[in-house]
C-alpha positions in Angstrom: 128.9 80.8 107.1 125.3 79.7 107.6 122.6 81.8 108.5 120.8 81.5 111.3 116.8 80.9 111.2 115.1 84.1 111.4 113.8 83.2 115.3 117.2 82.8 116.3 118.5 85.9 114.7 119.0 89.5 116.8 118.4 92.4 115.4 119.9 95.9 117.3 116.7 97.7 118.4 116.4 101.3 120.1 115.7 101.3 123.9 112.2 102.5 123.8 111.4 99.0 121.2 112.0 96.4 124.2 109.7 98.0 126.6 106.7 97.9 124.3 104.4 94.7 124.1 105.0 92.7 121.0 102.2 92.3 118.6 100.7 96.0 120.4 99.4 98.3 117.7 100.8 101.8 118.7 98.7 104.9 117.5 101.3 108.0 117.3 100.4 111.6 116.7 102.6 113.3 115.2 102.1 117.3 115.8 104.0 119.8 113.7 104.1 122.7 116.1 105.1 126.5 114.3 105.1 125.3 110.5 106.8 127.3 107.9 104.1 129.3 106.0 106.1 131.1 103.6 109.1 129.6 103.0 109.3 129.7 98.9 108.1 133.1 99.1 105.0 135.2 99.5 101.7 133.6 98.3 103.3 130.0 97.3 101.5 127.6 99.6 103.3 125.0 101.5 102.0 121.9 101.8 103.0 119.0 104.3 101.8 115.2 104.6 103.4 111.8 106.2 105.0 109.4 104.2 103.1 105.9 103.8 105.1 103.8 101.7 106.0 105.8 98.2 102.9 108.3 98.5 102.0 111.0 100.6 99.1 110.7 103.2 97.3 113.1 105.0 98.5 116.1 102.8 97.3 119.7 104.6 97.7 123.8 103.5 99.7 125.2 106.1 97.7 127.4 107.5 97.4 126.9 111.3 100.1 127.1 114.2 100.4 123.1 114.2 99.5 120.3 111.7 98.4 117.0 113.2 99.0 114.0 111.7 98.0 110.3 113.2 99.8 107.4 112.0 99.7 103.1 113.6 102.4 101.4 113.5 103.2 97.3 115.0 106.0 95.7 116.9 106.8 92.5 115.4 107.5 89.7 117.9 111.5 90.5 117.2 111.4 93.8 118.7 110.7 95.2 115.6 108.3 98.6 114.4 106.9 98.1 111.4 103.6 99.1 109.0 102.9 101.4 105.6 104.0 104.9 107.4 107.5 103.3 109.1 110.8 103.4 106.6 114.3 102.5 107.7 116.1 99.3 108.3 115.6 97.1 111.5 117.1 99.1 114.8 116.8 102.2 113.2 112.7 102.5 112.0 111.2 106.7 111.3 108.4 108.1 109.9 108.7 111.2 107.4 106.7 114.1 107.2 106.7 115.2 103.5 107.1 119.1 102.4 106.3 120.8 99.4 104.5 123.2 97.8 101.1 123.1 95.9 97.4 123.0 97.2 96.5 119.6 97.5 97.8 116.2 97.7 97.1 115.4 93.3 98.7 119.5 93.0 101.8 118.5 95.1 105.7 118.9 94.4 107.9 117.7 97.3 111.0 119.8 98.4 111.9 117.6 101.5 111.5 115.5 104.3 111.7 115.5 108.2 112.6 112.8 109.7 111.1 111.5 113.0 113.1 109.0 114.9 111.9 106.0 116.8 115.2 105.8 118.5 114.2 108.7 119.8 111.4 107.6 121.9 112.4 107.7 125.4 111.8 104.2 127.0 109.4 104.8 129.8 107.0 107.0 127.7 106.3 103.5 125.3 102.6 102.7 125.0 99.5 102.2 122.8 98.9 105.9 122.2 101.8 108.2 121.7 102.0 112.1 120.8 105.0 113.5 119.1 105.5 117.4 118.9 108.4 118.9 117.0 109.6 121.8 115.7 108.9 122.3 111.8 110.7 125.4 111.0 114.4 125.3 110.8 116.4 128.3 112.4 116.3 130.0 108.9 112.4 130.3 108.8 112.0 127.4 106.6 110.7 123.5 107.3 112.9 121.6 109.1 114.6 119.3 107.2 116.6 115.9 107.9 115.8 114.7 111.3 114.5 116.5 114.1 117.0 115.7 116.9 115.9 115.6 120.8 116.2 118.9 121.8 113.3 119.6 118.9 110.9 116.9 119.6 109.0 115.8 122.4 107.5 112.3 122.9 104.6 112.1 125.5 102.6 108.8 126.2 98.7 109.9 125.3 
């Protein structure tokens, strides 16, 4: 079977993709709201940072109620989100929020990832500017890891 030239092709694409302008850079902040402080034990800081490609950005100490994080990201003229913070295959794009413990991003040993799903994204909040909250502690007092489903993450348009 032949393939079809890339403009003909169609790609599966969450519901909150369509409604956003091609070409539209999209600014998202992500905020981590109640971060784990403590969860290796007493006095072993926990650090957290977003994913941009294979190394971590942004790297914070946990030491406040919420870490903010702001990320851009593109929609390609298929539909598609794309740039250096957005991992996952066509239809199903994230961004990761990195955990470990350490001081600094060069003193830095991961322990896991959350991930935050574009899918997610609820159609009619689409725009240039979005904020994302979510929970970052699990129900066992540690960071919450795999991805944060709906009921623990709120997207506003900013």
């Amino acid at each position: 079977m032949l393939e079809q030239p890339n403009e003909l092709r169609t790609y599966p694409t969450g519901a909150g993709y369509r409604s956003l302008m091609a070409g539209q850079d999209v600014v998202i902040t992500l905020v981590a709201v109640d971060p784990p402080t403590e969860p290796c034990g007493p006095g072993v800081p926990v650090v957290a940072g977003v994913q941009k490609r294979q190394q971590i950005d942004q790297v914070q100490v946990v030491a406040a109620e919420t870490l903010v994080f702001e990320v851009t990201v593109s929609r390609s003229d298929n539909g598609d989100i794309r740039g250096p913070f957005v991992h996952g295959k066509r239809g199903d794009r994230f961004l990761y929020v990195v955990w470990g413990v350490g001081t600094a991003a060069d003193d830095f040993e991961r322990f896991g990832r959350t991930k935050v799903l574009f899918n997610d994204v609820p159609p009619e909040v689409w725009s240039a500017d979005l904020r994302c909250e979510f929970e970052a502690t699990n129900d066992k007092d540690g960071p919450a890891l795999a991805s944060v489903r709906p009921r623990r993450v709120r997207w506003t348009s900013q």
